[in-house]
N, C-alpha and C positions, 0 to 999 in steps of 0.2 A: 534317862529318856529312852525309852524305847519304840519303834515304828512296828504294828498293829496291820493285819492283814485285810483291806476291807471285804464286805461280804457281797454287796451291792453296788455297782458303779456306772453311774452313763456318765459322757458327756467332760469329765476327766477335769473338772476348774478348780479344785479343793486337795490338797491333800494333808492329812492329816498324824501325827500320833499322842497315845497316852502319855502321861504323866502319869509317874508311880508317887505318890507320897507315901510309903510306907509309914514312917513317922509320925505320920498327922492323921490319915482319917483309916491307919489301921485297925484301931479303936473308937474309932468315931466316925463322923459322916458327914461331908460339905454339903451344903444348905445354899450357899449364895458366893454370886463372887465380883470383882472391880476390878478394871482397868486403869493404872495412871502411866503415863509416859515410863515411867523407869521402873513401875514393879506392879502387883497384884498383891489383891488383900484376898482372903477365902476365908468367909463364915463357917463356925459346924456347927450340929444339933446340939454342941456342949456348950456353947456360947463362949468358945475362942475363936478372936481373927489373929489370920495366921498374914504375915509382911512376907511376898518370894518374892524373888528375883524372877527376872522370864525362862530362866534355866530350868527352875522349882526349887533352886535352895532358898530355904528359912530368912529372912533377915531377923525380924521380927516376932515376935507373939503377944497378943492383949488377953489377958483373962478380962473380958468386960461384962459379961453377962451371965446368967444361973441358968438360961432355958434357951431356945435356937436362936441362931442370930437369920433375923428376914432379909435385912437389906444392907447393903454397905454403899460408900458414897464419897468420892476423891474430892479433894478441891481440884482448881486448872494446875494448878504449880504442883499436886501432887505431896504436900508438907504436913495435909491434915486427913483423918477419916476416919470418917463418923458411922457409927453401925444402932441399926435396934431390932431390940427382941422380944418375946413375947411374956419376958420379965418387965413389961412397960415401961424399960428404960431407954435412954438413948444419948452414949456414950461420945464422945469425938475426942481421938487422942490425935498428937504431935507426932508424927515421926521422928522427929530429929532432938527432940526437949523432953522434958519431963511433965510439959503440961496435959491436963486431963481434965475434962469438964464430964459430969453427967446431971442427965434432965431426967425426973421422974414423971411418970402420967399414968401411973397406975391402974394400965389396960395394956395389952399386946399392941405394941407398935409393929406394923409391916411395911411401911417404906420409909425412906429418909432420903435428902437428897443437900448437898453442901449449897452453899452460897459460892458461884465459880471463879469469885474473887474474893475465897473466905482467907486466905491468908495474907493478900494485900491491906482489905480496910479492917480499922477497928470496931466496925461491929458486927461481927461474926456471926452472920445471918445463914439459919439453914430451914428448912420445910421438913416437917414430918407426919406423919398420921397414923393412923389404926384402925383399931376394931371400934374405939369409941364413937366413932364418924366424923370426929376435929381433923381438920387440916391448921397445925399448928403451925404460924410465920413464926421465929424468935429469933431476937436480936439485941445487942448489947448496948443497952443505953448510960444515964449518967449514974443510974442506983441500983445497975447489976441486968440481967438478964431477964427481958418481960416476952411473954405467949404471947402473940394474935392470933386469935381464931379467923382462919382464913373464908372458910365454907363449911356446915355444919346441917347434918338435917338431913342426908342421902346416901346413909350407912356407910361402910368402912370404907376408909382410905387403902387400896390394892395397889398405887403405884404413884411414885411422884418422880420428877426428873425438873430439872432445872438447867438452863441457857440462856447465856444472857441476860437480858431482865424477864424474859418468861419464865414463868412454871407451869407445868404441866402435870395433873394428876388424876386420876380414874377412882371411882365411886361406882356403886353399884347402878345407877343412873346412869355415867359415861365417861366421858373425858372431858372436862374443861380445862380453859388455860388464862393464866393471869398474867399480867402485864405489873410487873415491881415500877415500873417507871412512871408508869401512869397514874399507879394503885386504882387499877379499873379491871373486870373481869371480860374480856373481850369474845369467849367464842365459847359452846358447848358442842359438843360431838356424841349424837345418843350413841348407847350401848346397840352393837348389834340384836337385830332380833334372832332369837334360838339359841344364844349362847348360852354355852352352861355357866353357873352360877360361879361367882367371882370366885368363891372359897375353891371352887372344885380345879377351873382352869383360871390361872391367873391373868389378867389384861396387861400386855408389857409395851412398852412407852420408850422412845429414843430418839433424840434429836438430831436429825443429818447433817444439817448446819442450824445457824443463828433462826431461819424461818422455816425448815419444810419440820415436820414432824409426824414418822411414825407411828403403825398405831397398828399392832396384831393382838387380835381378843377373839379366840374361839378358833373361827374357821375363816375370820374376816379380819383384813389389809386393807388399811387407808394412809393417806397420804394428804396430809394438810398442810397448807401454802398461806405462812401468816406474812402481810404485808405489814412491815412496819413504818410508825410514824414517827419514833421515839427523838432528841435531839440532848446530843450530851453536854453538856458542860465541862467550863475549864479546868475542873478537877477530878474528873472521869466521871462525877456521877450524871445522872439520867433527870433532864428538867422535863417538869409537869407540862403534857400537852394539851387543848384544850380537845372535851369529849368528842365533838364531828369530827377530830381528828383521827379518833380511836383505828385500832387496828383492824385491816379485814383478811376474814379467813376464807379462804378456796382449799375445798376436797378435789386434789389435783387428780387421784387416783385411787379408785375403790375395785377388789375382786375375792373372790371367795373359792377360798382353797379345798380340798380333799381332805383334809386332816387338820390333827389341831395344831395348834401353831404354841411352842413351849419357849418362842425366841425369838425376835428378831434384831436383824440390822442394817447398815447401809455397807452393798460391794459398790463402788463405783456409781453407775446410773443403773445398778441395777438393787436387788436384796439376799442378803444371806437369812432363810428362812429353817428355824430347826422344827421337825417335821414329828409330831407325833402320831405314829401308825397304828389306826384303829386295832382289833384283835380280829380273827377270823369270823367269831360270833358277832361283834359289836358293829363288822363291818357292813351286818345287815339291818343295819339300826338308822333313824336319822342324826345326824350332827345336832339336834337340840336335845338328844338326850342329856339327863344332866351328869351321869357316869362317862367321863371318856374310854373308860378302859375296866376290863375287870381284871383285877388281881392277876397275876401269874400266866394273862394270855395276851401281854403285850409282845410286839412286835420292834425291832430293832429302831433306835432313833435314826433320822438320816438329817442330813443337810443338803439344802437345796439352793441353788441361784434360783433367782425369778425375775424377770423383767416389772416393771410400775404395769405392763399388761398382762402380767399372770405366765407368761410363754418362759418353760421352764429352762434352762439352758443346762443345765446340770447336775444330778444328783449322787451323795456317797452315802453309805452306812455307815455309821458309826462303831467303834468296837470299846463297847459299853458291857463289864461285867455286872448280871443280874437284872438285864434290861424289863426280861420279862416278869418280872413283879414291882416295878415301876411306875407311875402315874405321871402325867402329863407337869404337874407344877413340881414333878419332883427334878426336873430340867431345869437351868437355866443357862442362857448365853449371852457374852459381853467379847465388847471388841477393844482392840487397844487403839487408842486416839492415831487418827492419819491422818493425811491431808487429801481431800479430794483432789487439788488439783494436779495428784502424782497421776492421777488415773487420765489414759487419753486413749483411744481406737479400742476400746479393750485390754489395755495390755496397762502394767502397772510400770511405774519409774524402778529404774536397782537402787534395790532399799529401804525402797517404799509401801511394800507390799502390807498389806494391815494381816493383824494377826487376831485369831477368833477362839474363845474359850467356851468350851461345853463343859458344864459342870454334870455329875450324877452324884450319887451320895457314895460311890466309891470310885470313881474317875473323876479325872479331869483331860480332856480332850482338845490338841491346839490342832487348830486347823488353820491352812494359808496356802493362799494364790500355789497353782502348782507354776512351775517356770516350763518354758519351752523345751529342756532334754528331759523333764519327770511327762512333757504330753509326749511325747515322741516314743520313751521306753515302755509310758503303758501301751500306747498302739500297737506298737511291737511284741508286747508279750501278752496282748488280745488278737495276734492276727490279724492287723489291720495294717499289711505292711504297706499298701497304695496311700494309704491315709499319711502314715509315720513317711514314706519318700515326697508326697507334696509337702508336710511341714516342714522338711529340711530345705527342699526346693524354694520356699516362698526364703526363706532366711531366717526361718528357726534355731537356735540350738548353736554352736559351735559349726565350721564350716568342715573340723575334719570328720563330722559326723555323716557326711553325704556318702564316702566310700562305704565306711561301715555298713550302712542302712541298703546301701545298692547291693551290696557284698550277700548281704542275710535276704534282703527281697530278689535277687537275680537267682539264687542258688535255690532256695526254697521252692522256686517256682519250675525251676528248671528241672530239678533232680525228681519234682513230685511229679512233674509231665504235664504244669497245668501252666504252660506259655501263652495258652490264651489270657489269663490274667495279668499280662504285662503291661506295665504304665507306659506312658508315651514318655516316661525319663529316663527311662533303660538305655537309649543309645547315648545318653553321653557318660554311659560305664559301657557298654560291651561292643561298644566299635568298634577295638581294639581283635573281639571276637569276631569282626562280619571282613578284618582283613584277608582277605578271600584266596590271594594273591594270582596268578596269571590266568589260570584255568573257570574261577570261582566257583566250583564245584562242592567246596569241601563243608557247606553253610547246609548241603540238602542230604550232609552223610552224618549228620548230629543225630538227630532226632525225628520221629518223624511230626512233631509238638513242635519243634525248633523253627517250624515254618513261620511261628508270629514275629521273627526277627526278620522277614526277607522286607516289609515296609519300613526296615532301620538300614539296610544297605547304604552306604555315601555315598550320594550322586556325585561328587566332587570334593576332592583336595581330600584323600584321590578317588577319582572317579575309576571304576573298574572298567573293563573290557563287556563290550555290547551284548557278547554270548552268557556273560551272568547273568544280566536282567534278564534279558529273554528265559533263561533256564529257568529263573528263578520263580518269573510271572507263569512262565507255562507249567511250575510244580503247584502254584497257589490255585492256578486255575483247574486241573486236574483232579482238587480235593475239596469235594462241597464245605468240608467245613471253612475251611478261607478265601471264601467266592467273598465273604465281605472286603478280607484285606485283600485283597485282588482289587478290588472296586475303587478302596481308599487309595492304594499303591501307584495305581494308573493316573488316577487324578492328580498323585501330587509328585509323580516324577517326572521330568522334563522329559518333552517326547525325543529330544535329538540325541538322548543315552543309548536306545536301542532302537531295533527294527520292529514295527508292531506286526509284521508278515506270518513270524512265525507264532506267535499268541492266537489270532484269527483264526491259522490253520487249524490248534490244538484245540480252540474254543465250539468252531462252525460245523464238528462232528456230534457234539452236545446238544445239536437244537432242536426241540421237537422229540427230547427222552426225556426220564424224570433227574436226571443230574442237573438239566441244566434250571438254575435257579432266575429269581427276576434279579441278584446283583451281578450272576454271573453275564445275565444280558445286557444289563446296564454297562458293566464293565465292555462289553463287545462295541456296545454303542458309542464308548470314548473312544475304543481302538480304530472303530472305523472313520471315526471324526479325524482323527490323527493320520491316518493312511487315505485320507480324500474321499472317502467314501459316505458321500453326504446321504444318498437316498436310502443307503442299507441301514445308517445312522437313523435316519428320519421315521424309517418301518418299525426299528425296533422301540424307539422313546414314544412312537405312538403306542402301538401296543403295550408298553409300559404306563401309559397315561402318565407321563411326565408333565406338568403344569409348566417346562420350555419351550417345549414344541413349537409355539406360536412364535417365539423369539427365535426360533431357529430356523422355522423358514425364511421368516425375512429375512433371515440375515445370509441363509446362503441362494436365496431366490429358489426355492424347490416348488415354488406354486404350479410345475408341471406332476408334481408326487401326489399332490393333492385325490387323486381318483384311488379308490377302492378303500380310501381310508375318513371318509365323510362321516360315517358313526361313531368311529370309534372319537373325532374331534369334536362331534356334538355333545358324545355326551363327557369328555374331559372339559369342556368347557363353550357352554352354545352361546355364552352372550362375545367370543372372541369368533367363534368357528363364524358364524352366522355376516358376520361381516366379510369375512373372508373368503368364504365363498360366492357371496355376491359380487366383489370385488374382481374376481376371477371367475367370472360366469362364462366369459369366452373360451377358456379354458376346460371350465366343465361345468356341464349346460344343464342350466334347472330340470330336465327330464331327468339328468342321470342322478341327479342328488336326491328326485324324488323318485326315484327308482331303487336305490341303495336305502333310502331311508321309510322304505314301506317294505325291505326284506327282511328289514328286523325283527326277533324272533320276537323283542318285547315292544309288544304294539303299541301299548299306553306311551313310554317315553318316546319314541318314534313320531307318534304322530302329534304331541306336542313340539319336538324340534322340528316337524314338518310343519307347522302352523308356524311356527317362529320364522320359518325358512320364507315361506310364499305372505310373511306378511310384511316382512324387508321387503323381498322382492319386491310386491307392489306399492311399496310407498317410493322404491326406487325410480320403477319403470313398470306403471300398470298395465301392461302389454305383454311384457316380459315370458307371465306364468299363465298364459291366458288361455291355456289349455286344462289349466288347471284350476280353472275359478270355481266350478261346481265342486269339487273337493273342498277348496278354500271356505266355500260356503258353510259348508260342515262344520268345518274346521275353524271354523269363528265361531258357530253355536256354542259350542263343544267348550272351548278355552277362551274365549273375549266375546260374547255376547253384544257387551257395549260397540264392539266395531263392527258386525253385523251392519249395522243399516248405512252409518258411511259407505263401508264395500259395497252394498248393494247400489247407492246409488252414484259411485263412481266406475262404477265396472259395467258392460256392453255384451261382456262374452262368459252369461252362466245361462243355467235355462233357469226361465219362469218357474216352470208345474215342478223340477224338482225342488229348487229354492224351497217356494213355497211349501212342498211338503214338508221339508225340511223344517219350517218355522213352525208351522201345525206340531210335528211332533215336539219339539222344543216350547212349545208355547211361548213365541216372541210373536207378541199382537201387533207391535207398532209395524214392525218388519215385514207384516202380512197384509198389514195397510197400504203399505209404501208397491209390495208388489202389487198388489189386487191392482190398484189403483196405474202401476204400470202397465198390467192386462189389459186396464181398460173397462174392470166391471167396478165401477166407482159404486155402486150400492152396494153389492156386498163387503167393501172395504167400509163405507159408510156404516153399514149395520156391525161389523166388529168393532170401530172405534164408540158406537153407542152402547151395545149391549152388552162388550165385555172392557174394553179399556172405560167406559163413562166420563168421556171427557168430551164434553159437552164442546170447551173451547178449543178444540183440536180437531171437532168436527166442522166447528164454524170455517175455522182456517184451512182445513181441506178441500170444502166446499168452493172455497173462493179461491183458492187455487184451481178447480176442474172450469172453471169459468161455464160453469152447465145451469140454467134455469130448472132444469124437470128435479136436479141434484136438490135443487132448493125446496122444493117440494116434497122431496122424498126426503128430505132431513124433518122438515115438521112434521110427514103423517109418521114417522118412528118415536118421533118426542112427543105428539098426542096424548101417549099413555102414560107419559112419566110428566107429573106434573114440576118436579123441579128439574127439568130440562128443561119445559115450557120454560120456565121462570127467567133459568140462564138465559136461553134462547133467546127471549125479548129484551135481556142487556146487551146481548150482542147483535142486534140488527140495525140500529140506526147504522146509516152509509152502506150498508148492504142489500135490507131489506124493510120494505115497508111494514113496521109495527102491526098495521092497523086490518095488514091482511094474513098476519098468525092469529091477533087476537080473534077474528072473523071465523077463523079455524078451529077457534079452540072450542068442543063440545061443551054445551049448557049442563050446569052442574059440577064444573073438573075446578076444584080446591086449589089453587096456584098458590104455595108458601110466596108471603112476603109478597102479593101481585100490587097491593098500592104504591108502597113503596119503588118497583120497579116500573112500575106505569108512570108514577112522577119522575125516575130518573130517566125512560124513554123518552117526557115530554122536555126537560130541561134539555137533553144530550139532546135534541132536535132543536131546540131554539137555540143553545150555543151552534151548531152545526150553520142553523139557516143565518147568525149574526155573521159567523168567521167568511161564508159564501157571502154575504154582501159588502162586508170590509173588505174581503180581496178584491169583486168585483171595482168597490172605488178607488181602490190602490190601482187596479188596471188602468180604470180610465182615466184620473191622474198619468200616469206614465206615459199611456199612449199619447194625452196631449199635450205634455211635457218633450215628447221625444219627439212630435210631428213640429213644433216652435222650433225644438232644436235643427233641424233638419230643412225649416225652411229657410232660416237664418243662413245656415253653410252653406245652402243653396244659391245664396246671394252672392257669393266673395267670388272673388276673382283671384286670379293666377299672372303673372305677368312673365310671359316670354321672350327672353333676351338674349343678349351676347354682349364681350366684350369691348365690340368696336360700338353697339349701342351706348353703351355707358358712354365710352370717352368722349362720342358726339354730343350724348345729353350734355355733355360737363361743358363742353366745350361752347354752346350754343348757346345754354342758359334759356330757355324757352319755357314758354307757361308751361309745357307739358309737363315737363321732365320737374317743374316747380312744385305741381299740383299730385305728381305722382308721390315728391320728398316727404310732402304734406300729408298724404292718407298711408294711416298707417294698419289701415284693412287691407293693402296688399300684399301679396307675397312674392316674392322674386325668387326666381331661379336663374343661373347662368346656363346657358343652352348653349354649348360650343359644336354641336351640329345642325344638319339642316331640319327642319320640321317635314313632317311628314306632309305628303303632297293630298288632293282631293279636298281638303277643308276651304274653304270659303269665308271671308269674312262678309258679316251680316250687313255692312253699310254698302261695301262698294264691290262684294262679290268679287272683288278679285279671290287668288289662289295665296295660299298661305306659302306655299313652294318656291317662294321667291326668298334668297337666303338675306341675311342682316337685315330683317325688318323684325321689329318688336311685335308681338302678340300679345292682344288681353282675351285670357277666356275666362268664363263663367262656370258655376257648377251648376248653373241653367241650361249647359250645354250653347250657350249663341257665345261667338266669338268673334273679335275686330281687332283690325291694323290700330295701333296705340294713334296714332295719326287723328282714321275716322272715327275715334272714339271721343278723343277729346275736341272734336272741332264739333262734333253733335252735340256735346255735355254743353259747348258754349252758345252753339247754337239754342239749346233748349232752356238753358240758364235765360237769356238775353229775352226771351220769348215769355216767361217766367216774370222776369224786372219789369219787362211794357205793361203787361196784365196783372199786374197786382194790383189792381184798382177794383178790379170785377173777379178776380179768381185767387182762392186761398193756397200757398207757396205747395210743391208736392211730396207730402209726407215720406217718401220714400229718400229725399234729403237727411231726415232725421231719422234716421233707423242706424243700428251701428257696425250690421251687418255680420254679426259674429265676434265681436271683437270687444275691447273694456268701453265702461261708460266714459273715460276720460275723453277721446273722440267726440261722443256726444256732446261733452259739455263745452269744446273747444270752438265749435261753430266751424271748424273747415269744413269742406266741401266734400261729398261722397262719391267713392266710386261705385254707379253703377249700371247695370244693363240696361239701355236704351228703349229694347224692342219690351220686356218685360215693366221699364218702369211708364211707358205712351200705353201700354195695354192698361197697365193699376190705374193710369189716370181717366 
């Protein structure tokens, strides 16, 4: 075995070499080849399979056939394999025995495929086909070995494979697959459109596991996802399921390649695809031609990883003698049996790794996973030494590889003077080099390249003396090419190593010439952060339009820096700047903002953030900018139109006649309405809302806003001539305006669209109008004499004025009064622990109410009486009442309830009530 130089290489996942067979196809030429766990079989054109070892020694030899051999075919155990050729036969010998079976069919057979428990059961079932178009099942019965024709009628059999109880085989039609368990044909898969003809490029077939199934034919990859339903039995074979059970298939994944495809198989979750490379002429060809290649201008084969999405991960060349008079099916590739589940993150199990056979008719080419020191040493010797020190970094390779790799990438870079190429893993190799020791000087007398080490200095353990940083920052700073690492260096070294004093000095002579750069500003802008220096800070990261800025005022309160730097934060960012200057308007006063922001050279963005600016402003405090509303007016046309007419009519301080110019030119009609009509000449606002907005119902509502009679007038002689404004017009007058005197108006002969219809809805809208006007009228007067009943009633009641020592006498005394009082419960009592106010009089005995501890009854009749003369009157007039009831009916104002529940009413006690009112009702 010898290793083979490739010619083409990305991406480094393969690596490969030849197999010599001198012995075998140095006269001859392999044709096909197998994988079993512990060996390979290789067909030649002579019709010998040859038994290796994985090494390539011989174990074996079969002479089994006179003409090529097309296919070969392991069982799982690896004990039998079976080959056929285009002598129509199809041989299956024992490895290990002497037995040897062959089936004649008297046509070139091209595939064959074992039964993959052909050497556990006794009926030694295998699938073959050919040129005659039979897909023959054969299997070992009681009277010897019987054919079933599988499928038939769809030209040659090009490919068969078999797993588990599936078979899988390709026809000039496509790929179908059968179900041994079921004995059902479960799924067909047409043949791509454009591929060349089966004989020319062959359809190859492989299964990943038990259900997904491979499928490269032409220049097209699928991936079919068979779900099974199958259920075994207690003696491993497969019971019959019923047909709705049947199997279902999913094309998980379909793409179409650049080239033809002479191979495929499964890496992992991904594909190892052998790639057949058009020729320079054929490349200007389509992929449906039926010629893949001409003669002698083929191109090297390669192998390719491919993702199920086509995304290619890796591709090698092959080193293939005589490639370029080779054909496409003169390829083949088989993989030796693995386990998927070695495969995990990308990377394979140790020992796991699968291994891949490219046949030609004078190689044989193994190819396998490269390991992590074969990626590392190609990087290496591609000059890809940051690539080859992250893989050792991440934990690639052996650990004593990390020196070596630092060794060859530190030196390399150094010696060529290209230290800008340093990885950021260089200091944990040359630390040792940045020990600087007392002075630290001696880091800036290397090189003058050597500078990209000064961001690797140790801040600690041990941390050097203050005058190396400084030295070292003020050499980075000094040389535009490391104004970046300057920038990064400052930011990530702790400020209390050195003094930033002497940096600023060496920097603040650069400002304002062409050295000094925007990192090397930046960098100024950290140093001045670090040394206190907040508003020098502030200047620069504006200037910079740093998108911090805003976080950085606040946070160090610089809202007095805020002046002379108003543009340059509009336009960093005006939906932040725009608040914050309102915010701080005390500070710096909407004159100066609109002062700085009409000095700008570029007008247009200017006077959009000036629109922005004054339209905060007045939503804040419409007073504010009010020097500035005739601008603003503009300035709404211009950029928000829509807010035009609110500003107009919430704002006091623009003028009129410019406004309005202003609206004229811009052509905003509504806006021209809104002023006219603020001027004061309502007709001419009137005549724009007719003759140019034509909104008829906008006239109406304006109209009846100016509260003007002559306006009403002058709206119908304008609509006179437009007969469907008339029209509008008289839907909109009921409650405004009398129908009957438009219609009177309207000239003899004027064609009103639609005038009956709108005459009928004027006379309905009027008689709903005149019904809703007399139902509220009788709801009023309901109310009113609902509310004058209620009113005369509480008029009636009484109040009763007391005190304390009143009660205790009534208790005490027990007297009709205080009886007559417990009894009506239309009274109301209050306790009065002060004196009553003096001047009142009571209505019986004209004394003064100003005499304290006497009870008072008042009325909301306004007459009031000592509880005394009131109830000596009530019995008085009662008594007077009992003698005359012979000649005179009782006085109804006994029975009334006075405000209060009918329960009273119906109790028959006696009522309290005014004297002087109830001798007046009688």
């Amino acid at each position: 075995m010898r290793r083979k130089r490739r010619k083409k290489s990305r991406g480094s996942s393969i690596r490969g070499w030849e197999v010599a067979f001198p012995s075998l196809i140095q006269n001859d030429a392999a044709s096909c080849i197998a994988i079993a766990e512990r060996m390979i079989a290789l067909g030649t054109h002579a019709g010998t399979v040859h038994i290796l070892d994985f090494l390539g020694n011989q174990v074996k030899e079969f002479s089994a056939h006179t003409a090529v051999v097309n296919d070969l075919s392991f069982d799982v155990e690896g004990e039998y394999i079976g080959s056929c050729s285009d002598d129509g036969s199809v041989v299956i010998n024992s490895l290990f025995t002497d037995e040897k079976m062959r089936f004649e069919y008297h046509r070139p057979m091209k595939a064959i495929s074992l039964d993959p428990d052909y050497a556990r059961k006794t009926y030694r079932r295998f699938v073959a086909g050919g040129l005659a178009g039979h897909l023959y099942f054969n299997s070992k019965k009681w009277l010897g070995y019987r054919d079933q024709v599988l499928h038939s009628g769809e030209g040659p059999i090009h490919a068969v494979k078999w797993r588990a109880s599936l078979i899988a085989w390709a026809n000039d039609a496509g790929v179908k697959v059968y179900d041994v368990a079921n004995d059902q044909r479960i799924t067909f898969i047409e043949r791509p459109r454009g591929s060349p003809r089966p004989e020319i490029l062959l359809p190859h077939l492989v299964w990943q596991d038990d259900s997904l199934l491979v499928i490269g034919w032409g220049t097209s990859v699928k991936i079919a996802s068979i779900r099974t339903n199958q259920n075994k039995g207690a003696n491993g074979t497969y019971r019959h399921v019923p047909v709705s059970s049947m199997n279902q298939v999913d094309i998980v994944a379909s793409f179409q390649t650049s080239y033809y495809i002479s191979g495929i198989a499964p890496f992992g979750d991904s594909l190892v695809v052998l790639a057949y490379i058009h020729g320079e002429e054929d490349g200007e060809k389509e992929f449906s031609s039926t010629i893949p290649s001409r003669q002698g201008n083929a191109q090297r084969p390669e192998v390719r990883i491919v993702k199920w999405s086509n995304d290619e991960l890796a591709t090698d060349a092959l080193p293939v003698h005589g490639f370029e008079h080779y054909k496409a099916k003169d390829y083949s590739l088989a993989h030796a049996p693995f386990s998927g589940s070695s495969y995990a993150g990308g990377q394979w199990a140790a020992g796991d790794e699968p291994l891949y056979y490219i046949v030609s008719p004078k190689d044989v080419v193994i190819a396998k996973p490269r390991d992590a020191e074969d990626h590392i040493a190609w990087l290496l010797q591609h000059g890809w030494h940051e690539k080859a020190l992250a893989a050792v970094e991440a934990g690639q390779g052996r650990s004593e590889l990390l020196d070596e790799v630092l060794f060859i990438y530190f030196h390399f870079n150094l010696l060529r003077g290209n230290m800008l190429k340093l990885h950021p893993c260089v200091p944990n190799y040359c630390v040792d080099l940045l020990q600087l020791g007392k002075d630290g000087f001696s880091i800036l007398r290397i090189s003058a390249s050597s500078l990209v080490l000064v961001p690797y200095m140790p801040t600690e353990n041990p941390r050097l003396r203050d005058t190396a940083y400084e030295v070292a920052l003020v050499a980075l700073a000094t040389n535009p090419s490391f104004h970046k690492d300057l920038l990064s260096t400052v930011k990530t070294w702790p400020p209390v190593i050195y003094s930033a004093l002497p940096v600023i000095s060496a920097i603040e002579p650069q400002l304002n010439t062409s050295s000094m750069t925007d990192e090397l500003k930046e960098a100024l802008a950290e140093l001045y952060v670090i040394n206190g220096q907040y508003e020098k800070a502030f200047s620069l990261k504006t200037d910079l339009m740093k998108p911090d800025v805003f976080d950085f005022i606040e946070k160090h309160n610089l809202h007095d820096a805020l002046h002379e730097k108003v543009v340059q934060l509009m336009l960093l960012d005006c939906k932040r700047a725009v608040p914050l200057l309102i915010q701080n308007k005390d500070l710096i006063a909407p004159s100066e903002v609109v002062a700085q922001l009409l000095d700008v050279s570029n007008k247009c963005d200017s006077r959009y953030f000036l629109h922005l600016y004054l339209h905060s402003l007045f939503e804040v405090n419409p007073h504010a900018g009010k020097d500035f509303h005739d601008m603003q007016v503009e300035l709404y046309a211009d950029y928000d139109p829509k807010m035009l007419l609110p500003f107009l009519r919430s704002s006091q301080h623009y003028t009129l006649e410019k406004a309005y110019d202003i609206c004229i030119r811009k052509d905003l009609l509504r806006e021209q309405v809104f002023i006219l009509g603020r001027m004061g000449n309502s007709k001419q606002a009137l005549a724009v809302i007719i003759n140019k907005l034509g909104d008829i119902e906008e006239a109406v509502e304006f109209v009846n806003m100016q509260h003007d009679d002559e306006l009403w007038e002058e709206l119908i002689k304008q609509c006179l001539h437009k007969p469907e404004m008339v029209g509008v017009l008289l839907e909109h007058t009921v409650g405004n305006l009398d129908p009957l005197y438009i219609v009177n108006m309207v000239p003899n002969g004027l064609e009103i669209p639609r005038l009956r219809d709108r005459l009928v809805k004027i006379v309905t809208d009027y008689r709903t109008e005149t019904s809703l006007r007399h139902g509220c009228n009788d709801i009023l007067k309901a109310d009113i004499v609902n509310l004058l009943v209620k009113y005369y009633k509480e008029a009636r009641r009484a109040i009763c004025l007391t005190n304390e020592e009143d009660d205790a006498r009534s208790k005490r005394d027990g007297n009709r009064a205080s009886q007559a009082i417990e009894k009506t419960s239309s009274v109301r009592t209050m306790e009065v622990k002060s004196k009553t106010r003096g001047g009142a009089r009571c209505c019986m005995c004209f004394d003064s109410f100003s005499i304290q501890n006497v009870s008072v009854i008042v009325f909301y009749c306004c007459h009031a009486y000592h509880m005394d003369c009131l109830m000596d009157s009530m019995h008085t007039v009662t008594g007077k009442r009992d003698a005359g009831a012979t000649y005179r009916e009782p006085f109804s104002e006994y029975e009334f309830d006075n405000g209060v529940e009918d329960e009273d009413t119906q109790s028959g006690a006696p009522r309290m009530r005014c004297i002087l009112c109830t001798t007046a009702a009688s």
